[in-house]
C-alpha positions as CSV (number, residue, x, y, z in Angstrom):
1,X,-26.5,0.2,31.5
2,X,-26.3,3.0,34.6
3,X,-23.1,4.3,33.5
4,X,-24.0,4.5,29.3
5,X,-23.2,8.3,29.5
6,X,-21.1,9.0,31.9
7,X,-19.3,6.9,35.1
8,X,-16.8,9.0,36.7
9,X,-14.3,11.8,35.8
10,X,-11.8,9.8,37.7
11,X,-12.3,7.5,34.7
12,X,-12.8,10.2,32.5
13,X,-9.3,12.1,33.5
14,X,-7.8,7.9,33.1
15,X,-8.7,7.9,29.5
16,X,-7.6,11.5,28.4
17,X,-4.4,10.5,30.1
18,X,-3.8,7.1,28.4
19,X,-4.7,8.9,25.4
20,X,-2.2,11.4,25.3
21,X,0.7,8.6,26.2
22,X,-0.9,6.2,23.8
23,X,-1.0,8.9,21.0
24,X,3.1,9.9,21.8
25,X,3.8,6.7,21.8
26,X,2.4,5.6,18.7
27,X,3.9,8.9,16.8
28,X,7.4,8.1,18.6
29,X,7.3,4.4,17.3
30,X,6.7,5.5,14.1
31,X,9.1,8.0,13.8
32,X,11.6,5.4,15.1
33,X,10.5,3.4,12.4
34,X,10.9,5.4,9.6
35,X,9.1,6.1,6.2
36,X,7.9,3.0,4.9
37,X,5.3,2.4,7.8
38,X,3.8,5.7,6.2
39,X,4.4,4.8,2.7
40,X,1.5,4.1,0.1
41,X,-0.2,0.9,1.6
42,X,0.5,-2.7,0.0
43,X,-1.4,-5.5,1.6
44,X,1.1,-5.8,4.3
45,X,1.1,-2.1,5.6
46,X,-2.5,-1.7,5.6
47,X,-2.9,-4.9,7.8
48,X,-0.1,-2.9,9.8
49,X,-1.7,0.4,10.0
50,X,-5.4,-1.5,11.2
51,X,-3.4,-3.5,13.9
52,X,-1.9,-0.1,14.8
53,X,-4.7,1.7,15.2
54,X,-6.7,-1.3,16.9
55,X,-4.3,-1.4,19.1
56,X,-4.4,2.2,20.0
57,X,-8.0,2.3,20.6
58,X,-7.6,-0.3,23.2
59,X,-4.7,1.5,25.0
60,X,-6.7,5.1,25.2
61,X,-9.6,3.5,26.0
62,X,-7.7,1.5,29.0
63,X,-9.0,-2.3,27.7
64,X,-5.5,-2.9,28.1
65,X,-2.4,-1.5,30.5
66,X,-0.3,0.7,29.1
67,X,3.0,-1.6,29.6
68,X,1.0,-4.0,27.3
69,X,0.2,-1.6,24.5
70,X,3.3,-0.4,23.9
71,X,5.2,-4.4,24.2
72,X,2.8,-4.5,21.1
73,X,3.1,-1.6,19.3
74,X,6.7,-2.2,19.4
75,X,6.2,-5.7,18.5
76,X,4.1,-4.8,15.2
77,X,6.8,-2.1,13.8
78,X,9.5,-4.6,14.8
79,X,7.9,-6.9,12.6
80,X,6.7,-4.8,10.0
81,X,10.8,-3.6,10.1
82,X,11.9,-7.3,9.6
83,X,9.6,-8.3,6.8
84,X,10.6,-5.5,4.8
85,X,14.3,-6.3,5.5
86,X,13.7,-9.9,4.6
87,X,11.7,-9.3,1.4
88,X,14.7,-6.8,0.3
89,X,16.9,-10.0,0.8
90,X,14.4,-13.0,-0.6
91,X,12.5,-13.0,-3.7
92,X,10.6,-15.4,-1.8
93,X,9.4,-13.1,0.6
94,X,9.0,-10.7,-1.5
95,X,6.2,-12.1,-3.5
96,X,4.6,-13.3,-0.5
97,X,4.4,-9.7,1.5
98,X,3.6,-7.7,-1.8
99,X,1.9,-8.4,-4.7
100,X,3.5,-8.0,-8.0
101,X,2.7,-5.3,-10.6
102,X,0.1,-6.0,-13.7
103,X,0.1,-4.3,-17.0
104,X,-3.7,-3.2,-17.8
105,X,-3.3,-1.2,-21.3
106,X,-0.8,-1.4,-23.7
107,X,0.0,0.1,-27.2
108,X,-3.7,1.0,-27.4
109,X,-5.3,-2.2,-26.1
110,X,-7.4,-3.0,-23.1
111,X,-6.0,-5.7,-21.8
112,X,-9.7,-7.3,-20.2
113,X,-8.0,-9.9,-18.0
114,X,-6.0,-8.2,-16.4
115,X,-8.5,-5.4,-16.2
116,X,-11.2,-7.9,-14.7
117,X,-8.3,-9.8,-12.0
118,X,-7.6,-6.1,-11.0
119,X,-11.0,-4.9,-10.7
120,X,-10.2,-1.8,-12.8
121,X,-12.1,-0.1,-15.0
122,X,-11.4,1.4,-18.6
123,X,-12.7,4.7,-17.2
124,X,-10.2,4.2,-14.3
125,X,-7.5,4.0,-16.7
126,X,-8.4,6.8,-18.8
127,X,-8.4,8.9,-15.5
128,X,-4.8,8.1,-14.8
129,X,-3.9,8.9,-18.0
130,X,-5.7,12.5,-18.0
131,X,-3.9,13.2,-14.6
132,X,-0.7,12.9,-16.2
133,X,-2.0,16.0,-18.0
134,X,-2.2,13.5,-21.3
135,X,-5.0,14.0,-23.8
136,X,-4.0,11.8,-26.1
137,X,-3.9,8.4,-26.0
138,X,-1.7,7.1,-28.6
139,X,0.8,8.7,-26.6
140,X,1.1,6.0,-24.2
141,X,2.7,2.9,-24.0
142,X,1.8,1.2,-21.1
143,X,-0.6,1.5,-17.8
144,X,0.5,-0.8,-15.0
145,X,-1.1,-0.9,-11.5
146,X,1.8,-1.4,-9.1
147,X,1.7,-3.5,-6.2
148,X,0.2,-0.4,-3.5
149,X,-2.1,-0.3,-6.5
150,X,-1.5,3.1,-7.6
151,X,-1.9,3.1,-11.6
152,X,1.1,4.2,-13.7
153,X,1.3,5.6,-17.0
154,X,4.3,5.0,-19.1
155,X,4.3,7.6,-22.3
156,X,6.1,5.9,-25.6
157,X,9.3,5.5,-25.7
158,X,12.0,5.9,-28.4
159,X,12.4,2.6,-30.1
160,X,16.3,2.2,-29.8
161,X,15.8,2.2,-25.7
162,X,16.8,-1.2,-23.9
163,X,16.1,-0.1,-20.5
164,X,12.6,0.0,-20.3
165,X,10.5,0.2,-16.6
166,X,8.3,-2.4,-17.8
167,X,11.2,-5.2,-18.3
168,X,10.2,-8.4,-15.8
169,X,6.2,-7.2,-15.0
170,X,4.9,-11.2,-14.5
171,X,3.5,-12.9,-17.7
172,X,3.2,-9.0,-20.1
173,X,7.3,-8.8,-20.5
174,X,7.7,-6.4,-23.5
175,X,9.7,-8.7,-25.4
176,X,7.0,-11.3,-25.4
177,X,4.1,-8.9,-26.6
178,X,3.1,-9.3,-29.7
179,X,4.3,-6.3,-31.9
180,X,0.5,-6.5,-34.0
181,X,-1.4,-6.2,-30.5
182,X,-3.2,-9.6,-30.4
183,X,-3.0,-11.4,-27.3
């Protein structure tokens, strides 16, 4: 407990150093990478971004060498890189890295289940629908949290269209909701 506040600036000077490599590093990786690891966060890329910055922390504050942060920063993004190319090829995958999106409200119904699996509240979908700049409610069709659960808000649509964004959301496919709202 001698050193609590302050050991040596030859360890002082080691740790701003290992910072400032760890830090380029990091920012280089992740340039290399490209824009998903700083896309909106699924399951996957927030236990990506925690590992990251774990990872960092140890580097800057030397609890590991240098050479063995960067093996694993590089391993992390290489992996993130190769689950996301093997969930674009494998339904599969897919559904095991992200989670699939749920429809919460539609035609004017709560739709409590759903609402209670998600953890979302009717006020929390009457918020997303206001910051669409929508006052009125009738005016929607659908809210759907996605899998990076954002909430979307999908405004009626003209009746004729068969190309709806909410085709193939698990177990709420339009074409099997009942027209007269009961579930």
């Amino acid at each position: 407990m001698d050193n609590i506040f302050f050991e040596s600036w030859t360890k002082v000077g080691h740790v701003a150093l290992l910072t400032v490599i760890s830090f380029v590093t990091l920012f280089l990786f992740i340039r290399i990478s490209g824009k998903r690891t700083l896309a909106k966060f699924n399951a996957f890329d927030f236990v990506v971004t925690v590992t990251l910055g774990s990872v960092l922390a140890y580097m800057m504050l030397a609890q590991v060498s240098l050479t063995e942060g960067v093996v694993v920063l590089f391993l992390i993004i290489s992996m993130q890189l190769l689950f996301a190319k093997l969930s674009r090829k494998s339904k599969v995958m897919e559904k095991l890295l992200n989670s699939s999106p749920k429809l919460l409200f539609y035609k004017g119904i709560y739709l409590e289940s759903s609402m209670e699996k998600e953890s979302v509240t009717k006020e929390e979908i009457l918020a997303s629908i206001r910051q669409k700049g929508i006052e009125n409610i009738d005016e929607i069709l659908a809210v759907v949290i996605e899998a990076n659960g954002d909430l979307s808000v999908v405004k009626m649509y003209d009746e004729t269209t068969t190309n709806s964004s909410l085709k193939g959301i698990k177990n709420h496919d339009i074409e099997n909701f009942p027209e007269n709202g009961e579930l």
